[in-house]
C-alpha positions as CSV (number, residue, x, y, z in Angstrom):
1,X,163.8,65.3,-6.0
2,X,161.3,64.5,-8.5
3,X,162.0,64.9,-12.2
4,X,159.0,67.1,-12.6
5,X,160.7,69.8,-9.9
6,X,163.2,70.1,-11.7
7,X,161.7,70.4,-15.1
8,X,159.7,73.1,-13.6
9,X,162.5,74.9,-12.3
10,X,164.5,74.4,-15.7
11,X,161.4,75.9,-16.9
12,X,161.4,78.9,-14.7
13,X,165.1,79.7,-15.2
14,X,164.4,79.5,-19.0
15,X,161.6,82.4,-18.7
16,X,163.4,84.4,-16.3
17,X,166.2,84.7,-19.0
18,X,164.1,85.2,-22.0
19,X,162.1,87.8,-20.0
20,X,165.9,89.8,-19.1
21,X,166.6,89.9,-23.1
22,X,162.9,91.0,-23.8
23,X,162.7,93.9,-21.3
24,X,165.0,95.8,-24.0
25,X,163.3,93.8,-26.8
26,X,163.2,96.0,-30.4
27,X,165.1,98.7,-28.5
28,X,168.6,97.1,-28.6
29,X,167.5,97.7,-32.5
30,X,167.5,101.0,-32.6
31,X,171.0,101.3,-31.2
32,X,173.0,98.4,-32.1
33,X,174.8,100.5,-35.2
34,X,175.1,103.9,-32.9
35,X,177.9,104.8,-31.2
36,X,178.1,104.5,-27.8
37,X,177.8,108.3,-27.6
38,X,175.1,108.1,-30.1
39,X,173.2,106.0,-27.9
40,X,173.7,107.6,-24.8
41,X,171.5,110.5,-26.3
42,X,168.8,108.0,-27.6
43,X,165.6,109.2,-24.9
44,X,163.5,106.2,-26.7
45,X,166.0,103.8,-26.0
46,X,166.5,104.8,-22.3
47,X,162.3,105.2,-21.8
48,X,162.4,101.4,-22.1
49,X,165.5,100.3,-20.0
50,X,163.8,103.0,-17.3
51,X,160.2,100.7,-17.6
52,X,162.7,97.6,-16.3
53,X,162.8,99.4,-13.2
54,X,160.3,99.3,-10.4
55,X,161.2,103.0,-9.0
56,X,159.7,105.7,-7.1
57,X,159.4,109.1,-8.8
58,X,158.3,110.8,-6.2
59,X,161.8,111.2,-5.0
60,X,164.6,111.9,-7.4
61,X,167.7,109.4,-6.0
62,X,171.1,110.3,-7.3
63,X,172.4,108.5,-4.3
64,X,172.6,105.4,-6.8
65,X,176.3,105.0,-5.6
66,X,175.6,103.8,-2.2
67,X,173.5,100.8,-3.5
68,X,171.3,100.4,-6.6
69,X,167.6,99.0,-7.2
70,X,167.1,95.8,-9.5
71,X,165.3,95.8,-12.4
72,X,161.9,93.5,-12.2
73,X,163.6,90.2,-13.7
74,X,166.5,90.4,-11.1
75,X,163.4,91.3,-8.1
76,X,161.5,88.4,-9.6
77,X,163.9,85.8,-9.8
78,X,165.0,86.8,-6.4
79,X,161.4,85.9,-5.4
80,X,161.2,83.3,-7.2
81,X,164.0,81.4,-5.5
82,X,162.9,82.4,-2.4
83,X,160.0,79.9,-2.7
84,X,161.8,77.3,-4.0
85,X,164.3,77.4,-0.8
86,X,160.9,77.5,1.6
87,X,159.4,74.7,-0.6
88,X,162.8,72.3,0.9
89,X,165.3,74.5,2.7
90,X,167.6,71.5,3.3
91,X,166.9,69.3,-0.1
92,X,166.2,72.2,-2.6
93,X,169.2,74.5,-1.7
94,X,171.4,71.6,-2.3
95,X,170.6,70.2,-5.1
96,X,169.6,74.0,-7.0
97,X,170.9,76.8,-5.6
98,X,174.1,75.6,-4.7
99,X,174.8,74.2,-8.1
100,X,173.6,77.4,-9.3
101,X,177.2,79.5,-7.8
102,X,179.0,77.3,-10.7
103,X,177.1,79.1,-13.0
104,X,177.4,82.7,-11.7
105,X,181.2,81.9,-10.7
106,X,181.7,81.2,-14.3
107,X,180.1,84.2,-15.4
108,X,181.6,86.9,-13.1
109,X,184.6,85.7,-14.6
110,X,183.8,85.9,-18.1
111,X,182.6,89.9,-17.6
112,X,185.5,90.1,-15.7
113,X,188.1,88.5,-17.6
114,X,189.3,85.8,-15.5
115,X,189.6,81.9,-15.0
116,X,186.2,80.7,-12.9
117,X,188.9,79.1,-10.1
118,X,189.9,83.0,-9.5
119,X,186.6,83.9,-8.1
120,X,184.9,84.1,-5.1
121,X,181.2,84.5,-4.4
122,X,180.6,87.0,-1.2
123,X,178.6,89.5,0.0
124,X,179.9,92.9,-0.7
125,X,182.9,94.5,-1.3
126,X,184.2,95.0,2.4
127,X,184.0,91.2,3.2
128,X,186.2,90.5,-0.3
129,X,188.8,93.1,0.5
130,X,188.8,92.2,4.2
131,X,189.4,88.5,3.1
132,X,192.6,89.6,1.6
133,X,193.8,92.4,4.3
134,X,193.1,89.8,7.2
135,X,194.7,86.6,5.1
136,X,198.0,88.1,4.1
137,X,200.7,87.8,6.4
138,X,202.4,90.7,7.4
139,X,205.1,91.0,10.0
140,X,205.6,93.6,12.7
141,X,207.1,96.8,11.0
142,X,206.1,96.2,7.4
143,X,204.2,99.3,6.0
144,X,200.8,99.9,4.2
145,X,200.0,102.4,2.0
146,X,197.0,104.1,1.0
147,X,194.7,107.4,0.6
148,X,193.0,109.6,2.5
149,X,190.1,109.0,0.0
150,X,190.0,105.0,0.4
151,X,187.0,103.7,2.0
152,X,186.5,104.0,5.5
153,X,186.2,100.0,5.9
154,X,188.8,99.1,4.8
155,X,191.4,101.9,6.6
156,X,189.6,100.8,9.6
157,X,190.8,96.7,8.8
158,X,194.0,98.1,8.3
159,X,194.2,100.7,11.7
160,X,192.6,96.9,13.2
161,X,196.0,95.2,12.1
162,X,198.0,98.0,13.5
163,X,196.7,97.4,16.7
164,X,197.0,93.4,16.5
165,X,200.2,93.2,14.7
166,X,202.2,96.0,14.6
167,X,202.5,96.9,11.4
168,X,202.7,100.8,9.9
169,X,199.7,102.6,7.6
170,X,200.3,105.6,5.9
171,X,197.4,107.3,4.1
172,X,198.3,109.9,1.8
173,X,195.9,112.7,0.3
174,X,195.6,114.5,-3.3
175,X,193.6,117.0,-4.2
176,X,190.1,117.3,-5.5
177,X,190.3,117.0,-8.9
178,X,194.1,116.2,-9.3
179,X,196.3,117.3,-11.8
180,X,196.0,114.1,-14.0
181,X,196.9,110.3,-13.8
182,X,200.5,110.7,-13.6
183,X,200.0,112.9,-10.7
184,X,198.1,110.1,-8.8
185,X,201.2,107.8,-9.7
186,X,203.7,109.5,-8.9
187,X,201.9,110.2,-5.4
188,X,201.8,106.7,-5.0
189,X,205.3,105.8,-6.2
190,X,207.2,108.4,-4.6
191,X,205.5,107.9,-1.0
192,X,206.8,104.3,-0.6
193,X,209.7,103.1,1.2
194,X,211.8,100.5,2.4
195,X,209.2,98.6,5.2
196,X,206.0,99.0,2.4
197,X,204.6,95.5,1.6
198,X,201.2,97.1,0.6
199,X,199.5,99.6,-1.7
200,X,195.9,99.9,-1.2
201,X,194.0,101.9,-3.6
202,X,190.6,102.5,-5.4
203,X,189.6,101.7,-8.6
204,X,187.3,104.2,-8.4
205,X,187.0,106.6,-5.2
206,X,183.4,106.2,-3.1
207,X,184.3,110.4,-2.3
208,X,184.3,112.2,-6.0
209,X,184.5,109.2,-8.7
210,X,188.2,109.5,-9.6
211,X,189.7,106.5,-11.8
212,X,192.9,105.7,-10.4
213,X,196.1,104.5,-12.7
214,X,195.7,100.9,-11.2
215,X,197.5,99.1,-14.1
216,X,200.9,101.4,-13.7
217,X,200.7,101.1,-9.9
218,X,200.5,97.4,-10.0
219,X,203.1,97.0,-12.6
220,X,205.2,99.4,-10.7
221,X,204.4,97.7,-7.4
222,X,205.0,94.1,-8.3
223,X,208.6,94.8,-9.6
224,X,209.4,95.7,-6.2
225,X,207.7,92.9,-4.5
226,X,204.9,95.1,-3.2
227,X,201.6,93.4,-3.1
228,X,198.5,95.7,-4.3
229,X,195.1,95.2,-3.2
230,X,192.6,96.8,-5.5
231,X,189.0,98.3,-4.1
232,X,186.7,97.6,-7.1
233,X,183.5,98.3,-5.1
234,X,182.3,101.0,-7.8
235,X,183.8,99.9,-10.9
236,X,182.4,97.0,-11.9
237,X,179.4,97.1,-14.3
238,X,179.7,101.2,-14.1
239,X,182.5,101.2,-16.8
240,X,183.9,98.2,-19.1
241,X,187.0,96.7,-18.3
242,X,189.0,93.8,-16.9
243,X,191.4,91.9,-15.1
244,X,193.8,92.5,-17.6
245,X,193.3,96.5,-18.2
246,X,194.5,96.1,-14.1
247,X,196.8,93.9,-14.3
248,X,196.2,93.2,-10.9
249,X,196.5,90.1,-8.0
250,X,193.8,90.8,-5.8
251,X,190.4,92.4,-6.8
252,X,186.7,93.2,-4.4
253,X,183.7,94.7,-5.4
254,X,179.8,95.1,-4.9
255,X,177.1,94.0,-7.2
256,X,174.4,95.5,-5.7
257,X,175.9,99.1,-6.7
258,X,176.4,99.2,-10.7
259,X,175.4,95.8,-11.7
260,X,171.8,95.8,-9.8
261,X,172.6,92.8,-8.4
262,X,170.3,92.0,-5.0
263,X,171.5,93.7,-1.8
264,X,174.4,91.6,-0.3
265,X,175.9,90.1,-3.3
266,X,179.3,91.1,-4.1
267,X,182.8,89.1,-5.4
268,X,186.4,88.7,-4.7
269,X,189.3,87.6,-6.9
270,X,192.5,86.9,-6.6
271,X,195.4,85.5,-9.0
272,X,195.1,82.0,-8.7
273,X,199.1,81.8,-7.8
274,X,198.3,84.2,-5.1
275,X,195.1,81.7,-3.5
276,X,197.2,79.8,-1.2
277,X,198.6,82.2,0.7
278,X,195.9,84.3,1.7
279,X,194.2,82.9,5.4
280,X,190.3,82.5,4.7
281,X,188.4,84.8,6.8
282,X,186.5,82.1,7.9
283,X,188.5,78.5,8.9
284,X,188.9,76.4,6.4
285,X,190.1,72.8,6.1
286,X,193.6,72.0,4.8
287,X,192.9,70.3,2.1
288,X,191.3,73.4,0.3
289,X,194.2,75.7,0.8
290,X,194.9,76.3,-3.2
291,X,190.8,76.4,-4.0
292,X,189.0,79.8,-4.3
293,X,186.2,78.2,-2.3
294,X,187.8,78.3,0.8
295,X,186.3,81.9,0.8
296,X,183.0,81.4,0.7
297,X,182.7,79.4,4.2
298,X,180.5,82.0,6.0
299,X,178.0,79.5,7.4
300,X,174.3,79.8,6.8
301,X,173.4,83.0,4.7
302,X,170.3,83.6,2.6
303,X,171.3,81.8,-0.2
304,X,168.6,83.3,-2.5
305,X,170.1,86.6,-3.4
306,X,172.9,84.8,-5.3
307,X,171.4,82.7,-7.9
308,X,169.9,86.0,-9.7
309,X,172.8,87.6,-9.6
310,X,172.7,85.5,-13.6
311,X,169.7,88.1,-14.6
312,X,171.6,90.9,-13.5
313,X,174.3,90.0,-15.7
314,X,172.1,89.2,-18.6
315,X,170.5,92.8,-18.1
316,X,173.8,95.0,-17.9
317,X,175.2,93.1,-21.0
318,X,172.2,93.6,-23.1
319,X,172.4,97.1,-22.0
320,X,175.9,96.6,-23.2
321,X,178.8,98.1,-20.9
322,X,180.0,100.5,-23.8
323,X,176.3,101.9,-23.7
324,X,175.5,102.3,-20.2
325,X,179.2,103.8,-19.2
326,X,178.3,106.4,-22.1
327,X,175.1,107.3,-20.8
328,X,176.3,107.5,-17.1
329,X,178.9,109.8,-18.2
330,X,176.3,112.0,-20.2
331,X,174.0,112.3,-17.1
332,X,176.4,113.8,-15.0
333,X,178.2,116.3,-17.6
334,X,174.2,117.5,-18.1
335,X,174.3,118.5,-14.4
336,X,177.7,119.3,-13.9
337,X,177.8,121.4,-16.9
338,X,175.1,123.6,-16.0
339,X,176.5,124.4,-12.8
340,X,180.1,124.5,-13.2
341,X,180.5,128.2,-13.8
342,X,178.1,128.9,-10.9
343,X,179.5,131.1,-7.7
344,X,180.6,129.3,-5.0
345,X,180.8,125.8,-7.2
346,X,183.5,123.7,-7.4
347,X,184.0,120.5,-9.2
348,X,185.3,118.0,-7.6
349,X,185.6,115.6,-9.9
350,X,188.0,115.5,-13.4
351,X,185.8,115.5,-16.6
352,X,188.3,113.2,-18.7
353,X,186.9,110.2,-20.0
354,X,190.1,107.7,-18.5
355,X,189.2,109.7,-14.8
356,X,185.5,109.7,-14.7
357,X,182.3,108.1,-15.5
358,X,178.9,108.5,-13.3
359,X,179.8,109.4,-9.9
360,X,180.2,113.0,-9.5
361,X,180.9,116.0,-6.9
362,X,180.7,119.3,-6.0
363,X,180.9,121.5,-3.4
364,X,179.3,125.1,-2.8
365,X,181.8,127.7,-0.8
366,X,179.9,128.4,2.6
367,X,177.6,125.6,2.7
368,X,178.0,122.8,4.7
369,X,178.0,119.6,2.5
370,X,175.1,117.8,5.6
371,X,173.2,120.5,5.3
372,X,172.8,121.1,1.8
373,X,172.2,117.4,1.5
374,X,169.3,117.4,3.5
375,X,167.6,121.1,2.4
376,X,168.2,119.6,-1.1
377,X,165.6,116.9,-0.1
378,X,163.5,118.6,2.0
379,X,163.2,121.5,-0.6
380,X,163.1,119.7,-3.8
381,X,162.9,115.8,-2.7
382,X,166.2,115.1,-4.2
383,X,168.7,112.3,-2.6
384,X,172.0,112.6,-2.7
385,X,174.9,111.9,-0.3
386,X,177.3,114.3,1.2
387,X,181.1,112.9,1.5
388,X,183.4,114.6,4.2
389,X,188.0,113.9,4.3
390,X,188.2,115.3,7.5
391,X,191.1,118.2,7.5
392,X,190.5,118.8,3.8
393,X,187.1,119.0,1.8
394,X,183.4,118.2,1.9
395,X,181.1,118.1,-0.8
396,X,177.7,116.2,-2.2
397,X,178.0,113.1,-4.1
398,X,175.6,113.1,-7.2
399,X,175.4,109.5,-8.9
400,X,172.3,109.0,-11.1
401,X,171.8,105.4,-13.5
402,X,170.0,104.0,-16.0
403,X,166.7,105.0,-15.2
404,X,167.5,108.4,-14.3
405,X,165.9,111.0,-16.6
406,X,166.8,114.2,-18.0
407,X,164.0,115.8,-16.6
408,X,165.4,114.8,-12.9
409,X,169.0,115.7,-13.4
410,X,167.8,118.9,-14.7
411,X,165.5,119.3,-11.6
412,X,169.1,118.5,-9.6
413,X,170.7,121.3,-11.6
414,X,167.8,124.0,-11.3
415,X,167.6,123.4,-7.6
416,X,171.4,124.5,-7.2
417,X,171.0,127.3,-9.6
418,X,168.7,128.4,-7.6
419,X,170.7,127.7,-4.0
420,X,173.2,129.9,-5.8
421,X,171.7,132.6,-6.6
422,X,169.0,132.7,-3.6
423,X,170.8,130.6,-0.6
424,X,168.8,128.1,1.6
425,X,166.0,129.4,3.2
């Protein structure tokens, strides 16, 4: 490659990261001595994070918990690397881009709290988890538990195990919103027995957004030899924490949801004592059995989408993670206050700040949770998502972000005032 290339792309990198600071620019000035609640409330502030964002207001999207826009540095960079693979797929990939996963290895791990040689680059959260539900070894007999609220992917891997090798899954349900942290625990704790070699839980649950108590359960867990895999896919980048506040071995999550990463971008870690005894998904040569990498052997894969996953870091942190979790968590007590008290409402989601952040639900007595989801946007162009547990609730999953405005989760609010008092017609 010629010196000049590279100078050029050194070039382009260095814009692309002065343009994610500058999109916030004298804004971060107005806030940096607020609280975090202070600044959640700041509509200036938030006018200029939503001008980061390329969206259509036309519809109102509170479905941001399914998958999340970028903002224009993370689209452009994303663009931007595109033409540099089609300028040499073979010669440019492997001498930029690849070199470039160093960088964003080292940097999941610092927002994470982790050593770089714990993490792997993948694609989303169900290829990380599956990694780890695939590569442990499990004998015939030996028991894994999770919830009835756990993502559908994954109890599927686990019912596909069941089938291959025998072993046991037991899903156990709570209700909607439980009676507290300890409740969850002691759920958890008190449904294990002698064959359980797994707990499976959420971080955060895809259905109504309830933190679980993952520190306690892996503490508990690990003194009885119990291995814990931890769903993260709606954690990261929606509320600060890390690998520490978990305390756990084995970590997967999405960064296309609450970090606005590009679609397909996601990560997987796992303690690095832990790394040699889980199979790769993908074969991998001996020789690599202790090294994180052996993950990431998927074979040709648009290898574009990772290298900005940099700018979406650089925008969430100047954001700052204190910020944005207070300002997720004001957006949905605006709706959810308004109609809590409504007939036929019911909250399905805790309010406590260690239980909640962004993602809400509710339901409406009578009302089926499919239908109300699509009357909602045929009647007032609002997207949300409905989320069923077969055999014991359904409800609609409201999850707005950064660049959602008051004036929209208002319009969210009004429209189910207005399904409660009138009905759907």
């Amino acid at each position: 490659m010629h010196r000049r290339s590279f100078v050029a792309a050194a070039a382009g990198a260095i814009t692309l990261h002065r343009d994610a600071r500058s999109i916030l620019g004298r804004a971060l000035q107005r806030v940096e001595r607020a609280t975090p609640d202070q600044a959640a409330q700041d509509e200036d502030f938030w006018f200029t994070v939503r001008e980061a964002f390329t969206i259509d207001r036309n519809i109102i999207n509170l479905n941001n918990g399914s998958v999340a826009p970028s903002p224009r540095t993370v689209q452009q960079a994303q663009r931007d690397y595109l033409a540099i693979t089609n300028m040499q797929p073979s010669y440019y990939v492997d001498e930029m881009l690849y070199p470039g996963f160093e960088t964003i290895r080292r940097r999941l791990a610092a927002g994470f709290g982790c050593d770089p040689e714990e993490v792997a680059i993948t694609r989303n959260t169900t290829e990380a988890l599956e990694i780890v539900q695939f590569g442990m070894q499990l004998q015939r007999g030996d028991e894994i538990l999770t919830t009835t609220q756990d993502y559908p992917s994954m109890i599927t891997t686990w019912r596909q195990r069941v089938r291959r090798d025998g072993v046991t899954l037991r899903m156990i349900p709570f209700p909607v919103p439980p009676d507290g942290q300890d409740d969850l625990f002691h759920r958890i704790e008190s449904a294990i027995g002698p064959r359980t070699k797994v707990i499976h839980i959420s971080h955060i649950t895809y259905t109504t957004g309830q933190i679980f108590p993952v520190k306690r359960i892996c503490q508990m867990a690990r003194q009885r030899d119990i291995e814990v895999v931890v769903d993260g896919g709606h954690s990261f980048a929606q509320f600060p924490f890390t690998r520490d506040d978990l305390d756990c071995d084995y970590f997967g999550t999405s960064l296309h949801k609450w970090l606005s990463a590009p679609v397909g971008t996601g990560f997987l870690y796992v303690r690095r004592l832990k790394i040699p005894r889980i199979w790769s998904l993908f074969a991998s040569p001996e020789e690599i059995t202790d090294n994180i990498r052996k993950f990431e052997g998927i074979g040709t894969f648009p290898v574009h989408v990772r290298n900005p996953i940099t700018e979406a870091m650089d925008f969430h942190e100047s954001i700052g993670a204190e910020r944005k979790a207070a300002r997720l968590r004001f957006l949905r007590r605006r709706w959810s206050g308004r109609v809590a008290s409504l007939p036929g409402v019911k909250l399905l989601t805790p309010d406590g700040y260690a239980e909640s952040c962004a993602i809400g639900t509710m339901r409406m007595e009578g009302i089926d949770a499919v239908r109300l989801t699509d009357y909602l946007m045929k009647r007032y162009r609002i997207h949300v998502r409905p989320r069923t547990v077969e055999g014991e609730w359904s409800g609609i999953r409201v999850t707005p972000n950064v660049y959602t405005t008051l004036e929209e989760v208002d319009a969210f609010a009004t429209a189910i005032e207005e399904i409660a008092a009138r009905g759907m017609s």
